[in-house]
C-alpha positions, 0 to 999 in steps of 0.5 A: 725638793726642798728635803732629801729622800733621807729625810722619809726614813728619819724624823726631820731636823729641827729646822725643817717646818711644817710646811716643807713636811706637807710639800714633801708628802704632797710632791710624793703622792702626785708622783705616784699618781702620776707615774714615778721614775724611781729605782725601788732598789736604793734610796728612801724605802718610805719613799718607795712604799709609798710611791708604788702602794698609793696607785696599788691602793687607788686601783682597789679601792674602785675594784672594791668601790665596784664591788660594793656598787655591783652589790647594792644595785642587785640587792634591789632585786630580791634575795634570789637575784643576790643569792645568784651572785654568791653562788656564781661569785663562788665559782668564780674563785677558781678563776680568779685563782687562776687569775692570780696565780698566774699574776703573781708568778708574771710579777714575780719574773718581771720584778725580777728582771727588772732589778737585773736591768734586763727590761728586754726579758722581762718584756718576753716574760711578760708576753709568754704570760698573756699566750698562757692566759689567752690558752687557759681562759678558753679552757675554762670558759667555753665549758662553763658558758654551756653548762652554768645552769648545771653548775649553779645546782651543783652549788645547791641552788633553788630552782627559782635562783637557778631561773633567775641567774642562769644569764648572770652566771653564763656571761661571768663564767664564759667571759673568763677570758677579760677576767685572765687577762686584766689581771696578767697585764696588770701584774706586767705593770706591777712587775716593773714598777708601773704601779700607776699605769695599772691603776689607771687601766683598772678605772678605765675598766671599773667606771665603765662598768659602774655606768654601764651597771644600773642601766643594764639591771634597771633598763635606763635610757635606751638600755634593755632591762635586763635584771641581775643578767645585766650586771653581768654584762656591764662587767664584761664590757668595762673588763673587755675595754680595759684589756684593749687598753691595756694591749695598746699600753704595753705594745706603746711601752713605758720607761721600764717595759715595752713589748716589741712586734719581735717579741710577740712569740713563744719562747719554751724556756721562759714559758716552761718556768713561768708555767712551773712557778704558775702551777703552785702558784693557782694551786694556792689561790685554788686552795684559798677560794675553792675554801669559799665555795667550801663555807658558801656550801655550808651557809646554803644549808641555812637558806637565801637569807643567810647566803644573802646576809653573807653575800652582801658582808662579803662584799663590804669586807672586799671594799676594804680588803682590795685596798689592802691587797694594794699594800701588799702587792708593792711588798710583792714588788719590792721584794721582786726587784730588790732580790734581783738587785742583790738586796735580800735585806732591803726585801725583807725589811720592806715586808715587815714595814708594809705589814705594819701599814696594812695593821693599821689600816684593817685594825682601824676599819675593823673596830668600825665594823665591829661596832656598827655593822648593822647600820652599814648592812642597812646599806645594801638592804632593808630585808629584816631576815638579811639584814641581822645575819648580814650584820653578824657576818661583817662584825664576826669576820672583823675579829681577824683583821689584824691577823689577816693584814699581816698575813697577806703581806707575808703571802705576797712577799713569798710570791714576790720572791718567785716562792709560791710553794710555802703559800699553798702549803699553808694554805691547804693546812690553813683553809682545807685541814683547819677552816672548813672543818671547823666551819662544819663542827661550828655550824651543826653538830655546835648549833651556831648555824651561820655564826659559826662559818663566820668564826671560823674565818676569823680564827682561821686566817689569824692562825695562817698569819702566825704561821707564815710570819714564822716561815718567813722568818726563816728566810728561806725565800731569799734563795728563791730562783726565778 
């Protein structure tokens, strides 16, 4: 290349042109589309942000994309079909807390191995994670596969949403198993560095739900139609896909991890501490989606309308907030492999720059939201009782975007360093002692109604970033063993 990888940390020199720049750039994301090689222990720290954020992004922003997507087909359906899918969503955050603490803490352990260069435990790491998952996903979804109508009334629904989404919630809720696993083999990648081969397994999975999602709701082509049940299946099919992918992947291995047949076994003392991180790592993640369920009990209060609105603004802010948690999983990484290097410093300073990015980012997106949220709502529906609420929603929550950008980083960075437990404990002070009772104050006894769930969020999460940029200052977390 014509420009040193120095050259990404300081202004180039006069006589560096235009066009060199752009090539540098433009050779820098090709790469990490591609697949970079890079020690993300030395060298050009831009460089190494940029290499593992790019493919991190890219696979959410089509998470996101599906989101959006998967919302703007069942809004077509009626205010009970979306109200289906807030509600199930809303179950399954504790999933997805499970999902994701188990992910962060198998990052956590390969990321660190890695940057030991020991590719060997990193690779049993990552074999103990997928019994684990496998052992759990069975556990949560064989039960609720029987008793989703229970728990959709449980949540409060109406007897007309309970008759229209018991399918939607028996596949999402039984199919926990694709949910788990795509997650954990993906955070195996991330671990060691493969940003763009989860990218890539992730759209795998995503495109064949989009395809998969209006033909399965609508009946096209030789397709049933199935309604709001469709979409449902079109998720568990492309999320199946991917993970048959992604086992053919790890089982062929990559130039930093490959699982051995030899390797596909238990081992207790690996499993005993990834399952000991893991703990407080899906009580954090617990913590911060059972709170959804929380504001979703309190916006039921107020009707289909009001939990449509907040459906559909929720799903718009995932579209931006996955891409965000892109940013924020290759802090998780660099902090993962540069403490297993042996440099603590280089960590910490890859967290603060990666928070910096992401500011930029949801503050620009934010001021978007802000001043034009109706017209995007508008979007997803045309109902004129949804349509303001969801527009008071989406502009309401993205008064707190500059203090969430910075608060995800930092959450990231301690699960990186294997410290999920300064997490969950702002978690539980943030969401549980703080959010929902305000939340409840806000909407009723102050008569803000749904407008005061949604403040609550904003003020919420911008008090547990300044909260945890004070604890990660303290640095704690570089001690971490894992």
């Amino acid at each position: 290349m014509a420009t040193s990888v120095e050259s990404l940390q300081v202004p180039m020199e006069a006589t560096a042109s235009a066009a060199e720049k752009r090539h540098t750039l433009w050779a820098s994301l090709v790469e990490a589309v591609r697949g970079s090689h890079q020690d993300y222990t030395t060298g050009s720290l831009n460089r190494a942000i940029l290499l593992l954020a790019v493919p991190m992004v890219l696979e959410m922003v089509l998470e996101s994309l599906f989101a959006v997507v998967d919302i703007f087909w069942v809004g077509r359906l009626g205010a009970n079909a979306t109200a289906t899918v807030g509600l199930t969503e809303s179950l399954l955050t504790l999933v997805f807390s499970v999902a994701m603490g188990l992910s962060l803490s198998t990052t956590a352990m390969v990321a660190r191995r890695i940057g030991e260069k020991d590719p060997e435990g990193a690779a049993v790491a990552g074999v103990q994670a997928i019994a684990l998952g496998l052992f759990i996903s069975l556990a949560i979804g064989v039960p609720c596969f029987f008793f989703a109508p229970n728990l959709l009334r449980l949540m409060g629904a109406s007897p007309e949403i309970v008759a229209t989404g018991s399918g939607y919630t028996r596949i999402c809720l039984g199919g926990s198993f694709a949910v788990l696993l795509l997650f954990l083999n993906n955070a195996i990648f991330r671990g060691a560095g493969d940003a763009a081969i989860a990218m890539r397994l992730l759209w795998v999975s995503n495109i064949i739900n989009l395809i998969l999602d209006p033909c399965l709701i609508f009946g096209w082509g030789p397709f049933p139609r199935l309604g709001v049940t469709g979409a449902a299946l079109a998720t568990l099919i492309g999320r199946s896909i991917g993970v048959l992918y992604q086992f053919y992947r790890l089982m062929r291995g990559t130039e930093r991890l490959r699982i051995l047949r030899s390797q596909v076994r238990l081992n207790f003392g690996v499993l005993l501490r990834l399952v000991r991180v893991s703990l407080t790592g899906i009580l954090q993640f617990a913590i911060a989606h059972t709170s959804w369920i929380g504001l979703v009990r309190i916006v039921s209060i107020f009707g289909a309308a009001a939990l449509a609105g907040y459906t559909i603004a929720i799903r718009i802010v995932i579209f931006v907030i996955l891409p965000s948690w892109g940013l924020s999983n290759a802090a998780a990484t660099l902090v993962g492999q540069n403490l297993g290097a042996g440099h603590p410093e280089r960590a910490e300073k890859a967290v603060w720059r990666t928070g910096l990015y992401n500011v930029m980012f949801l503050g620009a997106v934010g001021l978007v939201f802000i001043f034009f949220p109706e017209p995007i709502v508008r979007l997803f529906t045309k109902d004129p009782a949804v349509v303001p609420l969801g527009a008071a929603c989406l502009r309401i929550i993205s008064y707190g975007n500059l203090g969430y950008a910075y608060f995800m980083v930092m959450m990231q960075a301690f699960n990186g360093a294997g410290d999920t437990i300064t997490p969950t404990i702002v978690n539980f002070f943030g969401f549980w002692l703080f959010e929902i009772p305000l939340a409840y104050w806000l909407a009723i006894p102050l008569k803000m109604h749904s407008n005061g769930v949604f403040f609550s969020i904003a003020i919420a999460e911008s008090s547990m970033a300044a909260a945890s940029a004070v604890l990660f200052k303290q640095g704690r977390w570089k001690k971490q063993k894992i």
